[in-house]
N, CA, C and O atoms as a GROMACS GRO file, in nm:
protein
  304
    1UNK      N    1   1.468   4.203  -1.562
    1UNK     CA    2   1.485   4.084  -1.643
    1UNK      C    3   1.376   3.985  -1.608
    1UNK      O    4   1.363   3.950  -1.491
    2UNK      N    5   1.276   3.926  -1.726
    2UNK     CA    6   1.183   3.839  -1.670
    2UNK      C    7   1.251   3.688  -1.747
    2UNK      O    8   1.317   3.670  -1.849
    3UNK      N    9   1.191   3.581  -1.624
    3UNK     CA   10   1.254   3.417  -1.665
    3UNK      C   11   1.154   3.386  -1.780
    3UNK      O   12   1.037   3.419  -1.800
    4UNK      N   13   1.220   3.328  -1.830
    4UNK     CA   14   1.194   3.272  -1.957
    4UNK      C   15   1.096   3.150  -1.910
    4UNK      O   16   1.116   3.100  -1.799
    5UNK      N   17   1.006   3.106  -1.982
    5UNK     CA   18   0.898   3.018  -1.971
    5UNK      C   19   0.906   2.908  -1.985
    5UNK      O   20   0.876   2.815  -1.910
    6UNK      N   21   0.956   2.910  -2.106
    6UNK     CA   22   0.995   2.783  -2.189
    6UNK      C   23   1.116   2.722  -2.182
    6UNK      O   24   1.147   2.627  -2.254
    7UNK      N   25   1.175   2.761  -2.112
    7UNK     CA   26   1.346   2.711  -2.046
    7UNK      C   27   1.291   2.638  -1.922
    7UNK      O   28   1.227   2.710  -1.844
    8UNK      N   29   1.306   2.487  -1.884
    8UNK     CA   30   1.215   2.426  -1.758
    8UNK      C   31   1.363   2.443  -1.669
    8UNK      O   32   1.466   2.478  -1.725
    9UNK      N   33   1.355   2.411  -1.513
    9UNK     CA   34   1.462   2.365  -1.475
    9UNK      C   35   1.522   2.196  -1.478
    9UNK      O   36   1.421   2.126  -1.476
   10UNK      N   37   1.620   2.125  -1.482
   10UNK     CA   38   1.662   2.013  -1.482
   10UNK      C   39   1.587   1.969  -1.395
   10UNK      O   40   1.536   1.864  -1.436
   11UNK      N   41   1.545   2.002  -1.268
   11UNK     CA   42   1.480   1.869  -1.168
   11UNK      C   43   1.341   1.910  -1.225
   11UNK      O   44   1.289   1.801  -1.247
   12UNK      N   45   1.263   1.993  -1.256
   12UNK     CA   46   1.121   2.010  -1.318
   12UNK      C   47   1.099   1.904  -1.429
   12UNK      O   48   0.986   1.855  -1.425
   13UNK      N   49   1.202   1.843  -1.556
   13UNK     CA   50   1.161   1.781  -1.618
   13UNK      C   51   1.119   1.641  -1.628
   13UNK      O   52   1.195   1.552  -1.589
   14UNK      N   53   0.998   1.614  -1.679
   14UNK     CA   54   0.964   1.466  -1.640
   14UNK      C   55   1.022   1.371  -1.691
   14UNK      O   56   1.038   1.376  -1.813
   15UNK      N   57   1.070   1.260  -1.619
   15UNK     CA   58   1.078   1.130  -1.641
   15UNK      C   59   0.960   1.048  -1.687
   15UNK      O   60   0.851   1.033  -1.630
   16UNK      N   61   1.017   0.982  -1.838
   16UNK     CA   62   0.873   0.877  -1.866
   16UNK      C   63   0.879   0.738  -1.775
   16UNK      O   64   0.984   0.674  -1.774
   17UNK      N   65   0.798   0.706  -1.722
   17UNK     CA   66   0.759   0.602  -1.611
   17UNK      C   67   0.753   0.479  -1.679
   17UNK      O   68   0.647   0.448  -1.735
   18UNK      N   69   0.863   0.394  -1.684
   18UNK     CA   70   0.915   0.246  -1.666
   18UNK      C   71   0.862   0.163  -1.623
   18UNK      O   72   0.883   0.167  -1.502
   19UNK      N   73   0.794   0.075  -1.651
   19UNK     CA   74   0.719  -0.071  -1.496
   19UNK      C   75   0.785  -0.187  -1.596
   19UNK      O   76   0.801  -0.185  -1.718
   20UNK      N   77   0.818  -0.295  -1.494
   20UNK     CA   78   0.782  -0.415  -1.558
   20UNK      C   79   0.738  -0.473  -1.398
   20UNK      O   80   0.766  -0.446  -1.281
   21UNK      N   81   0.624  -0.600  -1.499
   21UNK     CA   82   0.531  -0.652  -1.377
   21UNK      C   83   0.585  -0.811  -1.414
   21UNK      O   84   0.584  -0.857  -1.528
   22UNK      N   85   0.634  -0.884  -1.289
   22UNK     CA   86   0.572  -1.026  -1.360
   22UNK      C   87   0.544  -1.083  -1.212
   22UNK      O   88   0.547  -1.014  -1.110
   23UNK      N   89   0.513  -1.238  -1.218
   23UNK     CA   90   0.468  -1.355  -1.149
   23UNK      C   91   0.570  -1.413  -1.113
   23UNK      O   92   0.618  -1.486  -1.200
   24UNK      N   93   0.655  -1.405  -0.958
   24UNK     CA   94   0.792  -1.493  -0.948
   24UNK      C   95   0.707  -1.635  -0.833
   24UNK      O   96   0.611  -1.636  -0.756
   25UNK      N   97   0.780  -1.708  -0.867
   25UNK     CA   98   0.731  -1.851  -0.752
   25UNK      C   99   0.695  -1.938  -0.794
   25UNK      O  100   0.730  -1.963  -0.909
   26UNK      N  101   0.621  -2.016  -0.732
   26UNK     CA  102   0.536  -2.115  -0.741
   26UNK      C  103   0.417  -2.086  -0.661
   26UNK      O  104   0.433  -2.020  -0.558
   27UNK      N  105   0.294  -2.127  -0.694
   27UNK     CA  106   0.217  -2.116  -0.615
   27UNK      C  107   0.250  -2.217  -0.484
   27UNK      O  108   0.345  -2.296  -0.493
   28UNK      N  109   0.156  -2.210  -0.343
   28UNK     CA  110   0.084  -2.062  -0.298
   28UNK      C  111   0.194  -2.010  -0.243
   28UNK      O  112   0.183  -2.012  -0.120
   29UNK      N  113   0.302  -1.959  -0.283
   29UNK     CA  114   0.396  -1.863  -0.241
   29UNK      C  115   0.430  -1.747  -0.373
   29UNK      O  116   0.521  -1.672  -0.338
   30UNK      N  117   0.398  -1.728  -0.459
   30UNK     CA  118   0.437  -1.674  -0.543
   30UNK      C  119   0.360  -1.495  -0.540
   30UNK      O  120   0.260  -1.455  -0.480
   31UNK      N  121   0.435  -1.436  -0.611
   31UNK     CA  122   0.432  -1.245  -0.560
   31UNK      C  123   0.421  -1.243  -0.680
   31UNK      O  124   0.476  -1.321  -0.758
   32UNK      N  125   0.307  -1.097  -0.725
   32UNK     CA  126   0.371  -1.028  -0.853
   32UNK      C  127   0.475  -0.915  -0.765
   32UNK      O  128   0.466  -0.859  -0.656
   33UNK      N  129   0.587  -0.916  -0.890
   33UNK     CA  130   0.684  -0.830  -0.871
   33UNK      C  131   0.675  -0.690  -0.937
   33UNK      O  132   0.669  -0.688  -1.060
   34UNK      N  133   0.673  -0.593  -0.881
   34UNK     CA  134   0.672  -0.459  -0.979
   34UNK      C  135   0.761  -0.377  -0.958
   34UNK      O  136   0.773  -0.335  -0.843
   35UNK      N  137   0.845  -0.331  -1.058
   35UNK     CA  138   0.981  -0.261  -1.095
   35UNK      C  139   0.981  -0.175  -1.174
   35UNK      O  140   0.963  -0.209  -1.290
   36UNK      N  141   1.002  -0.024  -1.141
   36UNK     CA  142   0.988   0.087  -1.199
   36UNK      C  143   1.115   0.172  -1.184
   36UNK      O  144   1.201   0.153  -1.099
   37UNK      N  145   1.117   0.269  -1.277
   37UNK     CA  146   1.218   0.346  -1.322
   37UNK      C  147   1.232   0.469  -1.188
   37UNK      O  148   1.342   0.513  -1.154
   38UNK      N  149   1.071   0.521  -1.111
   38UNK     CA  150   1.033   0.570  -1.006
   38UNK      C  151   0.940   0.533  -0.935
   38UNK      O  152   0.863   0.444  -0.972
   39UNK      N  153   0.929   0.599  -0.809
   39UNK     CA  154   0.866   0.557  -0.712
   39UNK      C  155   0.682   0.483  -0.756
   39UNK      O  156   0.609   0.564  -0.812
   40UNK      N  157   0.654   0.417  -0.742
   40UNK     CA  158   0.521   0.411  -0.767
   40UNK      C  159   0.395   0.390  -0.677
   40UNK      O  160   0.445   0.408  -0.566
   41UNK      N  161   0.265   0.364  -0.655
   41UNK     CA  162   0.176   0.295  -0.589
   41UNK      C  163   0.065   0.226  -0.636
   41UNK      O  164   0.000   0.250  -0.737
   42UNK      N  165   0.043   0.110  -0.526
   42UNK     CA  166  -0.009   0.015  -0.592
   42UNK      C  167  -0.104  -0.002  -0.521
   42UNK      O  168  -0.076  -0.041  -0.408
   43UNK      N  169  -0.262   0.019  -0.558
   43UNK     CA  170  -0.356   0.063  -0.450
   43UNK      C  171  -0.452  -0.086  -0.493
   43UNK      O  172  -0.551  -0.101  -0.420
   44UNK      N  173  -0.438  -0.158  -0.566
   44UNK     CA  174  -0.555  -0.254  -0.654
   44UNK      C  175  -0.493  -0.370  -0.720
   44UNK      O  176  -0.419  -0.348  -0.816
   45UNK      N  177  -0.516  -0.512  -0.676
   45UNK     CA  178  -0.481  -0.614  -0.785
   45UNK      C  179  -0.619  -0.641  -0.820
   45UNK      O  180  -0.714  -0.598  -0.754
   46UNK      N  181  -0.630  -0.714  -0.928
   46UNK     CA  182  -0.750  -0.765  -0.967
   46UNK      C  183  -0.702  -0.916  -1.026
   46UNK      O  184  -0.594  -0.937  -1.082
   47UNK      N  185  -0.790  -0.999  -1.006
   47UNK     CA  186  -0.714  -1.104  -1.056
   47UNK      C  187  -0.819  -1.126  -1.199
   47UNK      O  188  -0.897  -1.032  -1.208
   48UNK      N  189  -0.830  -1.197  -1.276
   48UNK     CA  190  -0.896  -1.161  -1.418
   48UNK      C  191  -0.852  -1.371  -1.469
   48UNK      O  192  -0.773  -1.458  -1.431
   49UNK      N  193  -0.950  -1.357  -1.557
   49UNK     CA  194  -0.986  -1.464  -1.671
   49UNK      C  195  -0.882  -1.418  -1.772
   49UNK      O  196  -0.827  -1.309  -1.780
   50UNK      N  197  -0.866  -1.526  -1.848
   50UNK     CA  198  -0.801  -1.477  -2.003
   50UNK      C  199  -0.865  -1.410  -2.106
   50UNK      O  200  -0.812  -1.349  -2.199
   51UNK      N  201  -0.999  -1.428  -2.081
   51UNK     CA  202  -1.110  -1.302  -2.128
   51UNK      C  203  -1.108  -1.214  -2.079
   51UNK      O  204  -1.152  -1.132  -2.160
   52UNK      N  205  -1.084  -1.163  -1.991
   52UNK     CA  206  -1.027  -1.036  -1.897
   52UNK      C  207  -1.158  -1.003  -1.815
   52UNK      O  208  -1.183  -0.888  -1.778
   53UNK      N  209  -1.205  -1.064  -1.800
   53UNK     CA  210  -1.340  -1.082  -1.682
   53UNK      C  211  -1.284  -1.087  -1.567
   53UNK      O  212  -1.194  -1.169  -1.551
   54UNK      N  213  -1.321  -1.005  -1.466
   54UNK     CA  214  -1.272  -0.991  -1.307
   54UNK      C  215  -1.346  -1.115  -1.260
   54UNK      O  216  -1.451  -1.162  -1.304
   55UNK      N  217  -1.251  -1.167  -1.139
   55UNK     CA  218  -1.299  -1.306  -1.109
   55UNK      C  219  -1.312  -1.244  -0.952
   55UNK      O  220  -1.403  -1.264  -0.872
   56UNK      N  221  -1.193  -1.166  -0.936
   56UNK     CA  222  -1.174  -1.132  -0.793
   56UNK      C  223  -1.104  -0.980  -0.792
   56UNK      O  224  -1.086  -0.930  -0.903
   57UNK      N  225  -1.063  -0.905  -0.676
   57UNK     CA  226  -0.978  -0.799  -0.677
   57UNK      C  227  -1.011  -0.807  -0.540
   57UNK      O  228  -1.107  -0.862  -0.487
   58UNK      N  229  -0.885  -0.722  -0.475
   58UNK     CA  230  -0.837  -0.692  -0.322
   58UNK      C  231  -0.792  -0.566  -0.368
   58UNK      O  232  -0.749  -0.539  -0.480
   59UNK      N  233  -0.811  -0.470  -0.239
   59UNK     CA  234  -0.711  -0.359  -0.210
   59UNK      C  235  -0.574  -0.355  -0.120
   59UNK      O  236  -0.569  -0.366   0.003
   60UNK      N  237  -0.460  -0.335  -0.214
   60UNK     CA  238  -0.359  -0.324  -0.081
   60UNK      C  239  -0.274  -0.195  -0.102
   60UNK      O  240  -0.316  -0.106  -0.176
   61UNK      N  241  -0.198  -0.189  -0.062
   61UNK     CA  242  -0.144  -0.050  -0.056
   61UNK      C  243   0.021  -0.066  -0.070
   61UNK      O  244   0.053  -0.131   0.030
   62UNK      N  245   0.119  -0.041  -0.133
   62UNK     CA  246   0.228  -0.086  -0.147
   62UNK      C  247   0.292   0.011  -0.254
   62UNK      O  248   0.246   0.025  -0.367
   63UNK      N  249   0.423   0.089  -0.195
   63UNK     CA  250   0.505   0.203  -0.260
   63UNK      C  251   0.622   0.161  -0.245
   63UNK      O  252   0.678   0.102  -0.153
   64UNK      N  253   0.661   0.206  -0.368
   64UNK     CA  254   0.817   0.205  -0.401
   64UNK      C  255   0.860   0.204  -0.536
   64UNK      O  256   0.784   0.244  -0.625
   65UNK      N  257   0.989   0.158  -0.562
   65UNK     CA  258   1.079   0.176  -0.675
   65UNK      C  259   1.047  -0.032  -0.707
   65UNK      O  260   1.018  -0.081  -0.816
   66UNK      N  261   1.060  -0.085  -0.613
   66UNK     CA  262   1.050  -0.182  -0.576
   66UNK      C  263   0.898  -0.276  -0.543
   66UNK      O  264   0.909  -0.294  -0.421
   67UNK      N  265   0.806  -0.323  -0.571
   67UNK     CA  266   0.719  -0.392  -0.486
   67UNK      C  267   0.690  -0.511  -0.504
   67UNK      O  268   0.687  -0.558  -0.618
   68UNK      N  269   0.662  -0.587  -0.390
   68UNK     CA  270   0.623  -0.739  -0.407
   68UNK      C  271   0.453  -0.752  -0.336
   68UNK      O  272   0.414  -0.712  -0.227
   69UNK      N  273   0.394  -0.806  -0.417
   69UNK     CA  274   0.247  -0.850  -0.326
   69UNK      C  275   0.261  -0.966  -0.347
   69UNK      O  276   0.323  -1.015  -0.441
   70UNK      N  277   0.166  -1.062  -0.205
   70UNK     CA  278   0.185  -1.167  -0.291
   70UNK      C  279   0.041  -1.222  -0.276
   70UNK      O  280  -0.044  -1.202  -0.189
   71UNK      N  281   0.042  -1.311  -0.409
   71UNK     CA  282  -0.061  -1.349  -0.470
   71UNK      C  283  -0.147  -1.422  -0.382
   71UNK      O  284  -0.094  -1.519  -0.328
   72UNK      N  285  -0.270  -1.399  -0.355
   72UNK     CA  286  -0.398  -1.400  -0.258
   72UNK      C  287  -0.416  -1.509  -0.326
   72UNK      O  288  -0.404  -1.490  -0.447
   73UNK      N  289  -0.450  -1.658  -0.284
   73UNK     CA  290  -0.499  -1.795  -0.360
   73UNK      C  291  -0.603  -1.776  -0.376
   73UNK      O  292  -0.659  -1.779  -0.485
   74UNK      N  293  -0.673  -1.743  -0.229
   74UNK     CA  294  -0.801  -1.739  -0.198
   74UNK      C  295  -0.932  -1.639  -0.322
   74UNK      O  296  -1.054  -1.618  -0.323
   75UNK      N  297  -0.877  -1.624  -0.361
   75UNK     CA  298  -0.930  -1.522  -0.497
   75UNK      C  299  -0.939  -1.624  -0.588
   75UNK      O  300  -1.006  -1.581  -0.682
   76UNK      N  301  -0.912  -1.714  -0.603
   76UNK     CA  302  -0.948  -1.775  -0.733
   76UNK      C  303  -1.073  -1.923  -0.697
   76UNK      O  304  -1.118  -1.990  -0.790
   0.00000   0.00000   0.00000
């Protein structure tokens, strides 16, 4: 008897990936927050113009279902 191909198993099938991002605080204490459906990573903020021109970016490193960075002043 050979397995069928096209039959996946239940934990094989993908989940479509969920985020919502926002800005909680006030400055200079304020985090972006990022909230996903699964685990994620977050290797890069960039901070940007409303023209979307990079003004600044940092690397940080931050995993989970869950993440908070918080917002670098010094970048702007």
């Amino acid at each position: 008897m050979r397995a069928n191909p096209k039959l996946a198993p239940a934990a094989m099938v993908a989940q479509k990936l969920g985020v919502t991002i926002s800005a909680e605080g006030n400055p200079p204490s304020q985090v972006l927050k990022i909230v996903a459906n699964q685990p994620v990573t977050v290797s890069r903020v960039e901070y940007m113009l409303s023209t979307e021109a990079t003004i600044a970016g940092e690397d940080v490193l931050r995993q989970g279902e869950s993440v908070e960075i918080p917002v670098n002043v010094a970048c702007f």
